[in-house]
C-alpha positions in Angstrom: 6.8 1.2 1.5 5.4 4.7 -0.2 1.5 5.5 -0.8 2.4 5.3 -4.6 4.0 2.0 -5.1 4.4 -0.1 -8.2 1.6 -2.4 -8.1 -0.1 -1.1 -10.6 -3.3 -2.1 -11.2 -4.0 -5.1 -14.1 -7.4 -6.2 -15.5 -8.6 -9.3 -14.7 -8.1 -12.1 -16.8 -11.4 -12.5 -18.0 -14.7 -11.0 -17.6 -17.5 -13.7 -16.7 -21.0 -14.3 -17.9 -23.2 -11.6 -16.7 -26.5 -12.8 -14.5 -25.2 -15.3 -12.6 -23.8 -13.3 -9.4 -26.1 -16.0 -7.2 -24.8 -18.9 -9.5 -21.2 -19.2 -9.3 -19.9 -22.7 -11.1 -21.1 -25.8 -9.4 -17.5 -27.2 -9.8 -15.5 -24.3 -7.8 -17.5 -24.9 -5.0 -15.8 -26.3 -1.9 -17.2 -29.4 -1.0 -18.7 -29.9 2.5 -15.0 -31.7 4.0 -13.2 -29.0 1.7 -15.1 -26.2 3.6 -15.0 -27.9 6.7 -11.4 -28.0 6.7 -11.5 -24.5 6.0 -13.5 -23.8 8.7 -11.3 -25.7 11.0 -7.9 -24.5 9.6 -8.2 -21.0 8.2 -11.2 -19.0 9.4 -12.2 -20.2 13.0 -8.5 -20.1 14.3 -8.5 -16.4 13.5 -11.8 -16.1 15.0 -10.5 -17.9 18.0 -7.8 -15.9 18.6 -9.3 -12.4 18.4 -9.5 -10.3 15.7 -9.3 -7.1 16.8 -7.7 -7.5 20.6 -5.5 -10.9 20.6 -6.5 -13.7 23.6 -3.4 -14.8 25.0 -4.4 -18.7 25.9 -6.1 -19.1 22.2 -2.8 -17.5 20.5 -0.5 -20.1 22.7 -2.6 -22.9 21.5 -2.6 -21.9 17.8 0.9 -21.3 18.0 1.5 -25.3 19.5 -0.7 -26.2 16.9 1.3 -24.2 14.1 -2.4 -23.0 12.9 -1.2 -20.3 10.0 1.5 -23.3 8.4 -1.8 -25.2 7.9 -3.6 -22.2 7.1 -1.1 -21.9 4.2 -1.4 -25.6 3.2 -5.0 -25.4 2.6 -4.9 -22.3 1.1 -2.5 -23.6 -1.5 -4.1 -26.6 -2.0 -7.1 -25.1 -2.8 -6.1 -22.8 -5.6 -4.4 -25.9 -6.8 -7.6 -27.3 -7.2 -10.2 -24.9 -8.0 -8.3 -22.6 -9.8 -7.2 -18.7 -8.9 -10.6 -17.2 -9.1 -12.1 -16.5 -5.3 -13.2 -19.3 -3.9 -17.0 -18.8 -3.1 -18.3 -19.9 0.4 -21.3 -19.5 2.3 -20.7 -18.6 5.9 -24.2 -19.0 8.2 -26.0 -17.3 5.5 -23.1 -14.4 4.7 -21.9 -14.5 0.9 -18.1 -14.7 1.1 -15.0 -15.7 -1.0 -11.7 -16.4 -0.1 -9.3 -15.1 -2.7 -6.2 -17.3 -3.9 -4.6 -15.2 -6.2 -2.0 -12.0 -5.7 -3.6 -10.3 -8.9 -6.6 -10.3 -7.1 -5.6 -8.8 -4.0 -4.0 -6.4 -5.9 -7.5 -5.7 -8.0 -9.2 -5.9 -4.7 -6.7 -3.4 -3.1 -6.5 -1.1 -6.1 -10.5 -1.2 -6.8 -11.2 0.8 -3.5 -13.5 1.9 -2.1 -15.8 1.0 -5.1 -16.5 -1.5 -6.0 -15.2 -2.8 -3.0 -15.4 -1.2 0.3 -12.8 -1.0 2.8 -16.1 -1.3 5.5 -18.7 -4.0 5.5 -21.2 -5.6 7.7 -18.0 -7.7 9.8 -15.8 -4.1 9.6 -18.3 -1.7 10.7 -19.5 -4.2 13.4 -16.2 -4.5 15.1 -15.0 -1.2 14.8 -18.2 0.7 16.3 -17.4 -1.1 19.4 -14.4 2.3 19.9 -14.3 4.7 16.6 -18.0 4.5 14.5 -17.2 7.5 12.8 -13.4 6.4 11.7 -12.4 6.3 8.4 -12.3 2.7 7.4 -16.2 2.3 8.1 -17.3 5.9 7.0 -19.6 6.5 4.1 -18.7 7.4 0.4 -19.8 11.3 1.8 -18.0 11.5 4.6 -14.5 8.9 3.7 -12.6 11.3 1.6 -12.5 14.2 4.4 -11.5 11.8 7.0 -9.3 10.6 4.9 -7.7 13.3 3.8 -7.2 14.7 7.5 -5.6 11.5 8.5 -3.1 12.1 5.2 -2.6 15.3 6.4 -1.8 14.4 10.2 0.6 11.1 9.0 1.4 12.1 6.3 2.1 8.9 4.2 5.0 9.2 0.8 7.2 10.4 3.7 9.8 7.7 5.4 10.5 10.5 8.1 7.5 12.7 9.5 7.6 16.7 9.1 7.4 16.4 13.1 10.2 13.3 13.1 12.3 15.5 15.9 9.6 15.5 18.2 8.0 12.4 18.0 12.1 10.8 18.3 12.1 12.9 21.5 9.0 11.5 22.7 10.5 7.6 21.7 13.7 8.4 23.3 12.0 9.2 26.7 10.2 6.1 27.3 12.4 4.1 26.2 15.4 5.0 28.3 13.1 4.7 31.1 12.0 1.3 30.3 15.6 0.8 29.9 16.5 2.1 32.8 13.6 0.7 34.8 15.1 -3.2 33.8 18.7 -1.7 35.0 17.4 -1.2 38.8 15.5 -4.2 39.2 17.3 -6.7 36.6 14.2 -7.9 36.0 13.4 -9.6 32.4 11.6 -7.5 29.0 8.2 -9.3 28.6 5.3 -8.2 27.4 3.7 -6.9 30.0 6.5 -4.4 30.4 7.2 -3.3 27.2 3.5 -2.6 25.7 3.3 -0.5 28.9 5.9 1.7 27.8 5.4 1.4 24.4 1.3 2.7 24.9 3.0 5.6 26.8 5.1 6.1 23.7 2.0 6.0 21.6 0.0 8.5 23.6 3.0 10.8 23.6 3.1 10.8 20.0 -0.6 11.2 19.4 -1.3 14.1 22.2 2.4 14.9 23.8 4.2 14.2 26.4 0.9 15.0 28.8 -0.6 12.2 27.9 1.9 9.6 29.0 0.8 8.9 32.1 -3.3 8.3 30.8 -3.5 4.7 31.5 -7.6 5.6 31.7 -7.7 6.2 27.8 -5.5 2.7 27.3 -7.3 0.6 29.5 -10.9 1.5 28.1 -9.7 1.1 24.4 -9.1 -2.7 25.8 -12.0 -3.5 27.1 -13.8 -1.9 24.2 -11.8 -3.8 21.5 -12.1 -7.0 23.6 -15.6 -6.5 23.0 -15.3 -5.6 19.3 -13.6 -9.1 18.6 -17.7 -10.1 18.6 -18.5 -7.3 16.0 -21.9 -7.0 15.6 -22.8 -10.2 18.0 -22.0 -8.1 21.0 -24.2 -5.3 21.9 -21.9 -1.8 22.5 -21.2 -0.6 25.8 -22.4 3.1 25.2 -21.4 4.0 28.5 -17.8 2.8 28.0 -17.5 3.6 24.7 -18.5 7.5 25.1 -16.1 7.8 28.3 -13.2 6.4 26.2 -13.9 9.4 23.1 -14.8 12.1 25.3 -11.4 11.2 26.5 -9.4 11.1 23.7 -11.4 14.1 22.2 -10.1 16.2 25.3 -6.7 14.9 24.5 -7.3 16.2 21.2 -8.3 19.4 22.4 -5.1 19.3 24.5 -2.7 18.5 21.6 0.8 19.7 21.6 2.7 21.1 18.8 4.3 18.6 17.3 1.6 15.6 18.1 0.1 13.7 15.7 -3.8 14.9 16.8 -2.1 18.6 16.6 -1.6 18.1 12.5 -4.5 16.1 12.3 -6.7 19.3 14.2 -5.0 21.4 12.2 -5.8 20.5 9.2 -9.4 19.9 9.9 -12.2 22.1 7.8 -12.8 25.3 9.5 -16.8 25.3 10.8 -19.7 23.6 9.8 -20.3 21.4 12.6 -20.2 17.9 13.7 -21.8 16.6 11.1 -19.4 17.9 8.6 -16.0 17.6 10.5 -13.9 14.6 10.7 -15.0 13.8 13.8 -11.0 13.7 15.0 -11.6 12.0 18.3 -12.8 8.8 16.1 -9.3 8.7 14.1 -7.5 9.1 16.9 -9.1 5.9 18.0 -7.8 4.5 15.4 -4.1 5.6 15.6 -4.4 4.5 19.2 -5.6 0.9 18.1 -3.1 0.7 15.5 -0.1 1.7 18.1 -1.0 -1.5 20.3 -0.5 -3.7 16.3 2.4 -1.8 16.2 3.6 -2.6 19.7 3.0 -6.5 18.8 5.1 -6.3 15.1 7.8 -4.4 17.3 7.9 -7.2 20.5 8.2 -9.8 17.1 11.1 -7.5 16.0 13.0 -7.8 19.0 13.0 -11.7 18.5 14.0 -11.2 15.1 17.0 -8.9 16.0 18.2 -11.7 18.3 17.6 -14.7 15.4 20.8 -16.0 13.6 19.7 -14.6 10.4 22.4 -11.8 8.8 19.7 -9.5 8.5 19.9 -9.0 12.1 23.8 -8.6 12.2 23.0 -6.0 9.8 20.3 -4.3 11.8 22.0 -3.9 15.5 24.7 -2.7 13.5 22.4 -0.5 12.3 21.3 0.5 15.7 24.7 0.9 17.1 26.3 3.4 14.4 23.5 5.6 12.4 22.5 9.0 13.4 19.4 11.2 12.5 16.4 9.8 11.8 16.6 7.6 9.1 16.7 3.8 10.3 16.1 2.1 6.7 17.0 -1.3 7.9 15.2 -1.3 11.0 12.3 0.2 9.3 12.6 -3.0 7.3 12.9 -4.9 10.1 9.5 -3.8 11.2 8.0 -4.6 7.9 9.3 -7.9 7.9 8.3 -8.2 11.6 4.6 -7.9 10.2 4.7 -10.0 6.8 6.2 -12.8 8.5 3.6 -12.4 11.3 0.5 -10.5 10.4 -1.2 -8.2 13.3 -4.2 -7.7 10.6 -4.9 -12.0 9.7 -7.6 -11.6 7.5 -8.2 -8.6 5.5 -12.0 -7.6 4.1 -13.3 -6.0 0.9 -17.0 -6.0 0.4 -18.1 -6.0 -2.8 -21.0 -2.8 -3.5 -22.1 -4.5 -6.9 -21.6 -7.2 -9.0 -17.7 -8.1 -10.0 -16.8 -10.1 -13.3 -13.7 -12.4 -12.7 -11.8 -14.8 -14.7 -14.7 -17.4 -15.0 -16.8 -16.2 -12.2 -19.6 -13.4 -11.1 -20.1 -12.5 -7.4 -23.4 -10.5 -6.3 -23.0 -7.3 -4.6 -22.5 -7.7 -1.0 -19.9 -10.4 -1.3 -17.2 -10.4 1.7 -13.6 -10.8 -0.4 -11.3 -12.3 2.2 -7.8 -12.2 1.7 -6.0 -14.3 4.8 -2.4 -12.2 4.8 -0.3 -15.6 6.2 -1.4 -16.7 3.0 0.1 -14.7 0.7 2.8 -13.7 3.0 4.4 -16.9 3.3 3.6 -18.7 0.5 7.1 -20.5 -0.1 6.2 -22.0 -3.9 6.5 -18.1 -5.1 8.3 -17.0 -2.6 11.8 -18.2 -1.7 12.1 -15.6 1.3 8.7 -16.8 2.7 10.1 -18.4 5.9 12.9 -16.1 6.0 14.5 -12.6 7.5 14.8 -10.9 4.8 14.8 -7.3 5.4 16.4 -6.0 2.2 13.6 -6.8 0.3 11.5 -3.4 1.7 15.0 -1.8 0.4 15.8 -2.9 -2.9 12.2 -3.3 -4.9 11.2 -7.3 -4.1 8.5 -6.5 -1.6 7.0 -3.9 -3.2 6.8 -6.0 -6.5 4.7 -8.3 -5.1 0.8 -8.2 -5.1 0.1 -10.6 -2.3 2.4 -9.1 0.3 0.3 -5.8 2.6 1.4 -5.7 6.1 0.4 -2.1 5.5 -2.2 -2.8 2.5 -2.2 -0.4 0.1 -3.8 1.0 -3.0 -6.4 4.3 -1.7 -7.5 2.3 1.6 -3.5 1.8 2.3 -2.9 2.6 6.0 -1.8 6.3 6.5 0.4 5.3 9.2 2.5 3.3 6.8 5.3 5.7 7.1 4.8 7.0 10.3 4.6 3.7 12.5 7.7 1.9 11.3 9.8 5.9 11.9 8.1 5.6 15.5 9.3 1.8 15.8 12.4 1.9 15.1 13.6 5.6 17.0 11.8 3.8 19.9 13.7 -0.2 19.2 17.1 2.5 18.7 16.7 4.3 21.9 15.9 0.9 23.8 19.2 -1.0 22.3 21.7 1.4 21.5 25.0 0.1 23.8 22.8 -2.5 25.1 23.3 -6.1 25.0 19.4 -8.1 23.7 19.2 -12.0 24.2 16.0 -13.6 24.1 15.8 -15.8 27.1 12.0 -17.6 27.3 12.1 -21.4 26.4 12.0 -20.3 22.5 15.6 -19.6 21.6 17.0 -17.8 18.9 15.8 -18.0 15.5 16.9 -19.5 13.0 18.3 -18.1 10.1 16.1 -19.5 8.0 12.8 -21.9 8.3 11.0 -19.2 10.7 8.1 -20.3 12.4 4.7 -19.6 10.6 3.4 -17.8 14.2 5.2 -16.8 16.8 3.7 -16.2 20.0 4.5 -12.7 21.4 2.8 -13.5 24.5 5.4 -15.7 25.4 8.3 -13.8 24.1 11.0 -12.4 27.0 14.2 -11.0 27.0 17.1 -9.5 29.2 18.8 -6.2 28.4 22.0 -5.5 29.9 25.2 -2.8 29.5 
């Protein structure tokens, strides 16, 4: 899905009564068993299960109790009651609304950073836990060089990476050593085993090959986004969190040609000091913590190249026959790996002044939430909601519709949204090319159609064999 897509931003239908920001319509506002069901259904199960670093016994439970169908239900049931306008809540004193409609969250998306930021109170709190000078919670002075050096380092518009070669060489390597690691002691793929190798993969690709073995850097990003999942309720570990950037900033420092953090170095301003560079070490952060997402969307992928859906037929033929670089349906596969399970479950605009909507006016300060499961698999608009579907990232479908931002996009889009499904699926070829995958946990195959609204990757295991 490119930078530039076709989601082009519309108007809103409407423009409110100015002056009453604090005074949204009586009748649009939840009632008290309205909000506590969505409490209970929709923003306390995401809570519960970890924002930023998943918990494994909270995810299992939500998963028994199929939390994101009923997420969905509520959801829907709401807009079919109040209306498409955001939904205003008030959350222990926090101004919030939940948005209901897909041409909102593509004015929210499109309308960024101003006048809605990509930080916020919630944002900025979580992330300072590992990366307070990243991108996503920078300032309007400091945002568009840090952004710009991340462009310049993943270089988004681009299905295959100017350093693509490389960072296939670095997939290839760990891959075939997981491989070959489950060949000697025909043990099982779970999740222990593959994130391993799959961090290794990610650290190659950020630094080089030097950096595979830095289980140090890994392990303190962990504990440091286990500690984010309180955001601003937790007090940061300074200590921690300066041993885990001084870390990556040597890594930085250590880049090899060909590495994402060499591109990103590279195209840093020459001079000026800290105050005016784009503090590298801080998005490097960031691509690290995005790697273990993208680790989780390609576990899911595994279970969906196993399913009975065609899709997958398509894909491990895929895998089995194609040369170069170019993987278009597995790249799909790893798109449709995260709409039909979202790594990022709620995502956050906060408003910086009063917005007009259809009927209503929000004060500045407002949290816009937008829970992706929502609008993801929303099966009254979308009859591939609870499917594989993987030609839709191929012929147009996908990117027609508003609601639907595994990567996000609009000027806040992720600039790995190129670069992380090239580096999942050379790593998913490397790992099943002339290999036999079955999923063997108690799950079973998918189906081919009716998916299950969350699937817990926890749990998830499979055998690989020649």
């Amino acid at each position: 899905m490119p930078t530039q897509d076709r989601r082009e931003a519309r108007p809103p239908a409407g423009t409110g009564r100015r002056g009453e920001a604090d005074r949204p319509r009586q009748g649009r506002r939840p009632g008290a068993s309205e909000t506590a069901r969505l409490l209970a259904s929709v923003l306390l199960p995401n809570v519960a299960r970890g924002v930023v670093l998943r918990r494994p016994l909270m995810t299992r439970l939500l998963t028994g109790l199929d939390a994101d169908r009923r997420a969905v239900a509520a959801l829907r049931e709401m807009r079919e009651r109040h209306g498409d306008d955001p939904l205003p809540l008030s959350l222990a004193g926090r101004r919030a609304a939940l948005v209901l409609s897909p041409q909102d969250v593509r004015r929210l998306l499109r309308e960024t950073p101003e006048p809605f930021s990509p930080g916020g109170r919630e944002k900025n709190g979580a992330l300072s836990h590992f990366e307070p000078h990243g991108v996503l919670v920078s300032d309007h002075a400091d945002r568009p060089r840090r952004r710009a050096a991340n462009e310049a380092a993943l270089v988004p518009g681009q299905a295959i990476h100017p350093d693509g070669d490389t960072l296939a060489a670095q997939a290839d390597e760990e891959a075939l050593a997981l491989a070959l690691a489950l060949h000697e002691d025909g043990g099982d793929l779970d999740w222990r085993r593959f994130t391993r190798s799959f961090g290794a993969m990610a650290r190659r690709m950020v630094f080089g090959a030097f950096a595979a073995d830095d289980h140090r850097t890994t392990e303190l990003l962990y504990r440091l986004r286990a500690r984010a999942n309180w955001a601003y309720a937790a007090p940061v570990r300074h200590k921690a969190r300066t041993e885990f950037l001084d870390r990556v900033r040597a890594n930085v420092e250590r880049a090899e040609p060909g590495s994402l953090a060499r591109r990103l170095v590279a195209g840093a301003p020459a001079g000026g000091g800290r105050d005016t560079d784009p503090r590298p070490e801080d998005q490097a952060a960031h691509w690290l913590f995005a790697f273990d997402a993208a680790a989780v969307v390609a576990f899911r992928a595994l279970a969906l190249l196993t399913s009975l859906s065609p899709g997958a037929y398509a894909a491990r033929e895929e895998v089995d026959t194609r040369e170069g670089l170019d993987l278009p349906l597995l790249r799909a596969t790893v798109r449709e790996s995260a709409r039909l399970w979202p790594t990022t479950l709620v995502v956050i605009r906060e408003s910086t002044r009063e917005t007009s909507w259809r009927e209503e006016v929000f004060g500045a300060g407002t949290a816009f939430l937008i829970v992706s499961s929502y609008f993801h698999r929303d099966s009254s608009r979308l009859p591939y909601a609870d499917a594989f579907e993987p030609r839709i990232w191929l012929d147009g479908r996908a990117e027609d519709e508003p609601g639907i931002l595994p990567f996000s996009y609009g000027p806040a889009a992720c600039a790995g949204i190129d670069v992380v499904p090239l580096a999942v699926s050379l790593f998913l070829r490397a790992l099943l090319r002339d290999r036999d995958l079955a999923r063997v946990d108690a799950g079973g195959p998918l189906p081919a159609s009716g998916l299950p609204a969350s699937l817990n990757h926890f749990a998830l295991r499979f055998s690989l064999s020649t």
